[in-house]
C-alpha positions in Angstrom: -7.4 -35.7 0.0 -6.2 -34.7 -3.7 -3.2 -35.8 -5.5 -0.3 -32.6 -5.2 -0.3 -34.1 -9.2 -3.0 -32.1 -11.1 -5.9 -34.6 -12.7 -4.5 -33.7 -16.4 -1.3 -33.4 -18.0 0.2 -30.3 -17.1 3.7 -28.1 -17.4 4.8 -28.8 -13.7 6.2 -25.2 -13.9 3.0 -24.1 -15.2 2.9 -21.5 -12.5 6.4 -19.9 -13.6 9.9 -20.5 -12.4 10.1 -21.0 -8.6 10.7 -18.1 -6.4 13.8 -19.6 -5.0 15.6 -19.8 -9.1 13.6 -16.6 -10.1 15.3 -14.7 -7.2 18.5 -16.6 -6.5 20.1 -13.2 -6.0 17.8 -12.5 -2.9 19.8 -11.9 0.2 17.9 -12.5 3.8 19.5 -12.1 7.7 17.4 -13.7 10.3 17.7 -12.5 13.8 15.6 -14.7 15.3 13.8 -13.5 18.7 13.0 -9.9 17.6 9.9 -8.6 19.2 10.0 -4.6 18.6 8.1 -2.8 15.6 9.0 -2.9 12.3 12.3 -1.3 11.3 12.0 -0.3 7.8 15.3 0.9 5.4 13.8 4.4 5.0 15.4 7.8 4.7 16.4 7.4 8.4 18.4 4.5 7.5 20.3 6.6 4.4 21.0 10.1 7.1 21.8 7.7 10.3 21.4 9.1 13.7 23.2 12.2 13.1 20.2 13.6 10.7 18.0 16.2 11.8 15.5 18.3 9.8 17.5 20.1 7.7 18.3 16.9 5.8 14.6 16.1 4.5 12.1 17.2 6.7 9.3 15.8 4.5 10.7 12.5 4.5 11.5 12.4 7.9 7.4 13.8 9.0 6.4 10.3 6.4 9.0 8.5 9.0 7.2 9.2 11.7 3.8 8.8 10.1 5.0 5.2 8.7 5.9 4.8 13.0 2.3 5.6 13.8 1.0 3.3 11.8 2.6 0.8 13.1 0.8 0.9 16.0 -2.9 1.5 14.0 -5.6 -1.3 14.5 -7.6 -0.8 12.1 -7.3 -2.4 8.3 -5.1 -1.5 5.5 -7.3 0.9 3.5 -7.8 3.6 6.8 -4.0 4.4 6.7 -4.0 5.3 2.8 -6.4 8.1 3.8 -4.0 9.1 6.4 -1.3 9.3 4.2 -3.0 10.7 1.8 -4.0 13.8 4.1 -0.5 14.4 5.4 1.0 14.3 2.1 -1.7 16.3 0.1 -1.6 18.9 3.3 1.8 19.4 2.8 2.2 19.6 -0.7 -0.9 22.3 -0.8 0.7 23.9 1.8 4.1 24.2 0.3 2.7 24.9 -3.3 1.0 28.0 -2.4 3.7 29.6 -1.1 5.9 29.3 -4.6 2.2 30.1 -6.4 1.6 33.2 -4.6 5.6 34.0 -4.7 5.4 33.5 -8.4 7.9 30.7 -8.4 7.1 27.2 -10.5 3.9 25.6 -9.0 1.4 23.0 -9.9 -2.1 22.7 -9.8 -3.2 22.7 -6.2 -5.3 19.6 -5.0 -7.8 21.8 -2.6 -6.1 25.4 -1.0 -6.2 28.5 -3.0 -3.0 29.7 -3.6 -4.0 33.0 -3.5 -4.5 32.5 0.0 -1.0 31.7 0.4 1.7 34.3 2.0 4.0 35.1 -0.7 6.6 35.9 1.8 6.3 32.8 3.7 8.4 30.1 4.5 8.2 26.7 2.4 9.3 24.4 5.0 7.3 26.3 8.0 4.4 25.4 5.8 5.5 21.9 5.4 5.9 22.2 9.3 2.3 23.5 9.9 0.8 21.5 7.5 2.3 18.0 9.0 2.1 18.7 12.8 -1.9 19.9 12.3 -2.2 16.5 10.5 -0.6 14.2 12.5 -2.1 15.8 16.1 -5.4 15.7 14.7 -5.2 12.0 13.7 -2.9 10.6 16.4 -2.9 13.1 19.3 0.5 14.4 20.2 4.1 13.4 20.4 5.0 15.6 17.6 6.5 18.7 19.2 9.7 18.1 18.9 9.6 17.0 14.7 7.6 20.4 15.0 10.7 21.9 16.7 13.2 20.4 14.2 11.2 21.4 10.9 10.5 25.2 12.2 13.9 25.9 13.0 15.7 24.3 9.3 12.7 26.8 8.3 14.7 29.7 6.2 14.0 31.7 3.2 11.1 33.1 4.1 8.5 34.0 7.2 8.4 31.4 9.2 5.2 32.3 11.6 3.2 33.2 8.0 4.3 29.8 6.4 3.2 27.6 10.1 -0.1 29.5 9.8 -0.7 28.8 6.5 0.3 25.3 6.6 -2.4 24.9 9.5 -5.0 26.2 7.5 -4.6 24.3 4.6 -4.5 21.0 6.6 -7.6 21.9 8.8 -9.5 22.6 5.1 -8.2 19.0 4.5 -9.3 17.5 7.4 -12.7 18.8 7.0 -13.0 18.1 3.2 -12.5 14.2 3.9 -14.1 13.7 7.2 -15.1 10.2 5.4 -13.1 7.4 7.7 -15.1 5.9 10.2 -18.6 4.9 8.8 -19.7 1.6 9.2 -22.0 -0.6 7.0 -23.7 -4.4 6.5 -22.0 -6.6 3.6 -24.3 -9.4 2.6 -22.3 -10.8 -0.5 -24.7 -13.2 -2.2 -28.5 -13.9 -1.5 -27.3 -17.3 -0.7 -24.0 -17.3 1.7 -23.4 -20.7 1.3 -23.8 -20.7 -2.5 -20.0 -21.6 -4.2 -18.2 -18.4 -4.8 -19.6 -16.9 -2.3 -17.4 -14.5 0.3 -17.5 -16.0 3.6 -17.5 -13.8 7.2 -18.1 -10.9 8.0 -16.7 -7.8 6.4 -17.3 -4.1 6.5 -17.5 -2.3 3.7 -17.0 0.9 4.5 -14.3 2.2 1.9 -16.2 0.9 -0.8 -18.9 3.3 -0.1 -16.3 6.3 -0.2 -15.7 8.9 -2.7 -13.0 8.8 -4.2 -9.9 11.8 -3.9 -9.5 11.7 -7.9 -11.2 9.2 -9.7 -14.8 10.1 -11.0 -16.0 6.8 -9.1 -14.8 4.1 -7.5 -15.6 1.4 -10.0 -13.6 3.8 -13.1 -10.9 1.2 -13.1 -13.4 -1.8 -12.4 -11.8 -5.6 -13.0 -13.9 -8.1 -15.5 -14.3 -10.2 -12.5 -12.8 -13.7 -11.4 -13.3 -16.4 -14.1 -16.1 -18.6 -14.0 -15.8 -21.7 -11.4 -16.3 -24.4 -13.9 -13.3 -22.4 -16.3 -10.0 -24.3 -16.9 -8.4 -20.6 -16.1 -10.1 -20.8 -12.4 -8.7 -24.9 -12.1 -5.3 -23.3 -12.8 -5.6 -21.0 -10.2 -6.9 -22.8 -7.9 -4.0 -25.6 -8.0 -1.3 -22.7 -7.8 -2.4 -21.6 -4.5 -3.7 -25.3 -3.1 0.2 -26.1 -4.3 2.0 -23.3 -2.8 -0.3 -21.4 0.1 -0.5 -24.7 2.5 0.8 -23.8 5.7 2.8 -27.4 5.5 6.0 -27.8 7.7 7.6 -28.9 3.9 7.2 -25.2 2.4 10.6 -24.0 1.1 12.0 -21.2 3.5 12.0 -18.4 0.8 8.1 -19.3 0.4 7.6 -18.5 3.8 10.2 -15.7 4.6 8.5 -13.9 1.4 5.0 -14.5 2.7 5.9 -13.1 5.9 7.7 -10.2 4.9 4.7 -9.1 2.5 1.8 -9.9 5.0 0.9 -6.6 6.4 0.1 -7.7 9.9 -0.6 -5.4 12.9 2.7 -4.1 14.4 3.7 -3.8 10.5 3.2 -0.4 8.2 0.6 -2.6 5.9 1.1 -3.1 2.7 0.2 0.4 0.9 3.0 1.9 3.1 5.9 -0.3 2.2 5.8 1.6 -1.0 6.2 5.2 1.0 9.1 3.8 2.8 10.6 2.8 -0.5 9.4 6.8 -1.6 11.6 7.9 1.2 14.6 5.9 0.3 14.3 7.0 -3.8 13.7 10.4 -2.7 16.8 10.7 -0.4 18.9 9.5 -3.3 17.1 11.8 -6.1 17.7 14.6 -3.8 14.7 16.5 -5.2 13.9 20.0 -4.6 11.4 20.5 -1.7 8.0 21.2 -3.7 8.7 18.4 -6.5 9.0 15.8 -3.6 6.6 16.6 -1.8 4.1 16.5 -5.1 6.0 12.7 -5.9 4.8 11.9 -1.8 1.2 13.5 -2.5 0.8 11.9 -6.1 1.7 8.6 -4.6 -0.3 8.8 -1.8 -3.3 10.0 -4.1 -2.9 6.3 -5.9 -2.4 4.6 -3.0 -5.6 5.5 -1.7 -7.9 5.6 -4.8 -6.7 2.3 -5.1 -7.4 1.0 -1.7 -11.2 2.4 -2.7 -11.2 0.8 -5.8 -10.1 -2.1 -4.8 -12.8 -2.4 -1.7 -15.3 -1.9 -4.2 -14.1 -4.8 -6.7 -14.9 -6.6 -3.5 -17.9 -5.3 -3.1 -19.2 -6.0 -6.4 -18.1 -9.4 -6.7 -17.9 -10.9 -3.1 -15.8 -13.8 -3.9 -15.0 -16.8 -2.0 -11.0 -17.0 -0.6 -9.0 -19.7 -1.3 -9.5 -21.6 1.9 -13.6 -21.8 1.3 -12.9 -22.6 -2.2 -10.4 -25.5 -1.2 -12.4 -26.8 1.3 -16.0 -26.9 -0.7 -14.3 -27.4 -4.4 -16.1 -30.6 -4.3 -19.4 -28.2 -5.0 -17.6 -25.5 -7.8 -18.9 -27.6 -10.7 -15.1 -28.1 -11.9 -14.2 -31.2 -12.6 -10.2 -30.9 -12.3 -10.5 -29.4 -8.4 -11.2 -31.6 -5.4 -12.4 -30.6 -2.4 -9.4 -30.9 0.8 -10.9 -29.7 4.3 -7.2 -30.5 6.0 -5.7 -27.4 3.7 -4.9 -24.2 5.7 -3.5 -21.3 4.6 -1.3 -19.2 6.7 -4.2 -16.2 6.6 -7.3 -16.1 5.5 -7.8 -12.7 4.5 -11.1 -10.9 6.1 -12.7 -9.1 2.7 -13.8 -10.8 -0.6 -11.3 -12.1 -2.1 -11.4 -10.2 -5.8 -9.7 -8.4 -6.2 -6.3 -7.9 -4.5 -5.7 -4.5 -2.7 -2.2 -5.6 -1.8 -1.9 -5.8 -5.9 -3.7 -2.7 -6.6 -1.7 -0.8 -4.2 1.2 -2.0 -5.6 0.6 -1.5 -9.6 -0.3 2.3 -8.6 2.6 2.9 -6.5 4.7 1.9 -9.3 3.1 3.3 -11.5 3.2 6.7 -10.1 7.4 6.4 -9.0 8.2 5.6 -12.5 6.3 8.3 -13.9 7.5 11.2 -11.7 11.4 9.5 -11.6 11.4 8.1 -15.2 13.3 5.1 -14.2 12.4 2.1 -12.2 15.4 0.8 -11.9 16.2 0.9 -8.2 18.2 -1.1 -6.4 17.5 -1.2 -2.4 16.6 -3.3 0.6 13.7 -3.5 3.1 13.9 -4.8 6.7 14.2 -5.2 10.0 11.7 -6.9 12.8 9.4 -8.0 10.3 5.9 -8.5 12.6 4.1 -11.4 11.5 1.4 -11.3 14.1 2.3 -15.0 14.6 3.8 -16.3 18.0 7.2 -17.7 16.8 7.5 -15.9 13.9 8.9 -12.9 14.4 12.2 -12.6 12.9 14.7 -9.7 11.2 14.3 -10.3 7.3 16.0 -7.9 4.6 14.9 -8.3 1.2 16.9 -7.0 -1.6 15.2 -5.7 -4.9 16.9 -4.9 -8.0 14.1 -2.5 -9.3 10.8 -1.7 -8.2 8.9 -4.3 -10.5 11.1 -6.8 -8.9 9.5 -5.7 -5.6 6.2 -5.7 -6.9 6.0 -9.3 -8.2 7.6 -10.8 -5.4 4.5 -8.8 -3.3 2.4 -10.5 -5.7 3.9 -14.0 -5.2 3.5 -13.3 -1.1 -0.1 -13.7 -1.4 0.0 -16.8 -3.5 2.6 -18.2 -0.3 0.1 -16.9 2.6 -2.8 -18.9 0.4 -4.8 -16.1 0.5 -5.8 -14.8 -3.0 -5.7 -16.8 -6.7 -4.0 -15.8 -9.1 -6.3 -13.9 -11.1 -7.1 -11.6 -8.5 -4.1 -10.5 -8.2 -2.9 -9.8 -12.0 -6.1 -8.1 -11.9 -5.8 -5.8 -9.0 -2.2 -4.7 -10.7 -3.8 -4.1 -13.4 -6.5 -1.7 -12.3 -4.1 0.0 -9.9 -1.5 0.7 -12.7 -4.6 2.2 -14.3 -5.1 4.0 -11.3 -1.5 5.2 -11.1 -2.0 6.8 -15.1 -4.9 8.8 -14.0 -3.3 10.0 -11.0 -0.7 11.6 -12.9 -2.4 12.6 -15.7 -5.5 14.1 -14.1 -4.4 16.1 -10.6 -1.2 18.5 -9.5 -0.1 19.1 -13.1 2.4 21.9 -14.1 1.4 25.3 -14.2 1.9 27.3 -17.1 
């Protein structure tokens, strides 16, 4: 077994400050025995149980759709398409009204404004637009949301908005029919070669056009350093160092990889970052058709950048920490040494490089600083944070001071579940802040 001491003289906080000093301010409740579904601070949390639709009804339909979610089996990159279709829906839907009455519009992603009732109701269209998404992808249940938005509905005609915002969802739906292929990942010629991805791993999304980026590899990373490179050695002690599942790990190391892990019974990781939408939005109060382009722009990066991302895999199909730990006597590295007793606390089921949880991350920032000019937020996440572990569930709230601050400590989760290097993740930040530029440079742009 290697030495925790690194074969070499070394800065023993070469791998920055610890999270416990970094984020001394952090605040966390534990209520231990929790076993219900994830209980998120969103706009919900800021109306209370008085609300009704008047209040917000977009944020409130991304409420329920973060709820759905919840209960989703499949991966992380499937619910960025489904957010992406309620939220560009809904955006089209409302947009074409204010374009056809004349009023301040953008550029539409897919309807024809034209098309659009110049009399009709905004938030009927919002209301068509969301409950023809959300039956079509989880069945029903939605009636009464329905119920709610249509009767805030004012200002307009409320049976031409609904219709309208039916049609431009059921364009939608049929434009990206794209979710359910399936396809056979064979990452190197040789799968027991070092470097090489491990298991077995669909690659579906990397296959998929993208909904604004010319291709998926625009944004591509340089790929992970070579094996033999002191850049890959210092990457591959962080995470030996700090992702073993040891019964020694500081609390905040495991309270941070927990919160940040995306397991089922969570919303996944892309969707923290509309829960965090929902609670900048309530506080920006924003009129209807500018926050329902900040939900659609957002959603746009999150899932370009869950496409990208998969096809970073794709191209590079590299090994995950645990293989790399346990067969670094064969990486032709002299300063890492193979351990077979390290486990992580995941293991990740995709190549590791690079990082969706990163890319999703960078673009979501990206995007909310962009539209709100500011990211500095202070707020809190929480509630019955899923694991998927027995004995782990538990009611965590982390505080953030601004959204980077949230960002990096989402970074630093993946370093704690001893599932990605370093690397991989600066890099998938990196291409989804690039993402996050072309988003809102490229699509739903002023008019006029």
């Amino acid at each position: 077994m290697p030495s925790r001491t690194p074969p070499r003289d070394a800065d023993p906080n070469r791998f920055g400050t610890d999270v416990s000093l970094r984020r001394s301010r952090r605040s966390f409740l534990v209520a231990a025995g929790t076993t219900g579904l994830v209980v998120l601070a969103g706009c919900a949390d800021v109306y209370g149980a008085d609300r009704d639709a008047v209040d917000d009804p977009l944020c409130l339909w991304n409420e329920r759709f973060v709820e759905e979610i919840q209960h989703f089996r499949g991966g992380n990159v499937a619910p960025t398409r489904r957010g992406a279709l309620l939220n560009v829906a809904t955006f089209d839907a409302i947009n074409g009204v204010a374009a056809a009455a004349g009023d301040d519009h953008f550029e539409p992603y897919l309807a024809d404004p034209s098309a659009a009732p110049a009399d009709g109701s905004p938030v009927a269209a919002l209301a068509g637009a969301a409950h023809e998404t959300m039956t079509s992808l989880y069945g029903g249940e939605f009636e009464p949301a329905l119920e709610a938005t249509l009767a805030a509905a004012g200002g307009g005609d409320v049976d031409a908005g609904e219709r309208w915002g039916r049609a431009v969802a059921t364009d939608l739906l049929a434009h990206r029919d794209d979710e359910y292929a399936t396809s056979i990942y064979v990452p190197c010629d040789d799968a027991t070669e070092p470097g090489c991805f491990r298991g077995d791993w669909n690659p579906v999304h990397a296959a998929i056009d993208p909904w604004t980026l010319t291709t998926a590899d625009q944004f591509g990373p340089d790929g992970p350093p070579p094996l033999e490179s002191e850049a890959y050695a210092d990457a591959w002690w962080e995470v030996y160092e700090r992702g073993n599942d040891a019964d020694d790990r500081p609390r905040e190391h495991v309270d941070v990889a927990s919160f940040w892990r995306g397991a089922p019974g969570s919303p996944r990781p892309p969707n923290m970052w509309n829960v965090v939408t929902q609670r900048l939005v309530v506080d920006e109060d924003l009129p209807l058709l500018e926050e329902a382009r900040l939900f659609a722009l957002l959603s746009l990066a999150l899932v370009d950048a869950g496409i990208a991302g998969s096809r970073a895999k794709y191209d590079y199909g590299f090994w995950r920490p645990r293989t790399a730990i346990h067969e670094a006597d064969r990486d032709g590295n002299q300063e890492t040494h193979a351990d077979r007793t390290w486990r992580p606390r995941a293991v990740g089921g995709s190549p590791e490089y690079t990082s969706t949880l990163a890319a999703y991350g960078g673009a979501a920032c990206h995007v909310l600083e962009g539209v709100l000019a500011s990211g500095d937020y202070s707020f809190e996440l929480g509630g019955d944070i899923r694991t998927g572990t027995a004995g782990e569930d538990e009611g965590v709230v982390r505080s953030f001071d601004s959204l980077e601050d949230a960002l990096s400590e989402s970074l630093d989760s993946r370093i704690y579940v001893g599932n990605h290097f370093r690397f991989a993740l600066e890099d998938g930040r990196e291409q989804g802040e690039r993402i996050g530029e072309w988003v809102l440079d490229s699509v739903l742009r002023p008019v006029g």
